[in-house]
C-alpha positions in Angstrom: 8.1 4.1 9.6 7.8 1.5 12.5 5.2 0.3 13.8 4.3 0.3 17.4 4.2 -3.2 19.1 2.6 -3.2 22.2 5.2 -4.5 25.2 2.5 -5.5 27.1 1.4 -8.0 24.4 4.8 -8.9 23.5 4.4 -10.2 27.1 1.2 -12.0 26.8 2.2 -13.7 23.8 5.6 -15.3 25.0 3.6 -16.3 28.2 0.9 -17.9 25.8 3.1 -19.3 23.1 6.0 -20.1 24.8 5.7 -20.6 28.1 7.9 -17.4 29.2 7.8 -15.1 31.3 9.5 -12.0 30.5 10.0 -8.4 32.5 8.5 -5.0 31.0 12.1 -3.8 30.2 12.9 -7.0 28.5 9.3 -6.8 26.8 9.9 -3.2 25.4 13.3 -4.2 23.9 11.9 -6.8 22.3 8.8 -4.7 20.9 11.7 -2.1 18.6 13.2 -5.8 17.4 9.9 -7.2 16.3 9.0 -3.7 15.0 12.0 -3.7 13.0 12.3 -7.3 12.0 8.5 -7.0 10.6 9.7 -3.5 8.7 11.6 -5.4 7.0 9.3 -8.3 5.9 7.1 -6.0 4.9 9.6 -4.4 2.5 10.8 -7.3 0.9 7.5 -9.2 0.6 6.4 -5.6 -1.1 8.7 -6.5 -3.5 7.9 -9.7 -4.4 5.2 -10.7 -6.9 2.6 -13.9 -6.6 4.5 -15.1 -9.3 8.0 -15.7 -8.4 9.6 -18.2 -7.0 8.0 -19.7 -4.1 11.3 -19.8 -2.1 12.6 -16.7 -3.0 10.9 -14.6 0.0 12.0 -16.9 2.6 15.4 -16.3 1.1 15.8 -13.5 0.8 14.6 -13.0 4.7 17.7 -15.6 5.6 19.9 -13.3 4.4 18.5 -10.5 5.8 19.1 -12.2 8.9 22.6 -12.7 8.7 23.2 -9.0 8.6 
């Protein structure tokens, strides 16, 4: 299940971080992709364990990414 991200700090942050300044609409689109982008971190790093391979989460991510 997603989790909510709040448009409205979506905003703040690219205003704070990054110098951008982005519209409501823009800000709720991008609230369902970070939603789902950090589902999906969640689920892989759920399957990773302390002890594996220190590179293997970030992998695996990259390919993720290029789906």
């Amino acid at each position: 299940m997603l989790k909510n991200i709040d448009p409205q700090a979506v905003r703040r942050l690219a205003a704070q971080l990054r110098g951008l300044e982005v519209t409501e609409e823009r800000a709720a689109q991008l609230a369902v992709e970070i939603a789902r982008v950090n589902e999906a971190a969640r689920a892989e790093g759920a399957k990773n364990d302390f002890n594996d391979q220190p590179t293997s989460f970030a992998v695996t991510l990259a390919a993720l990414a290029k789906r």
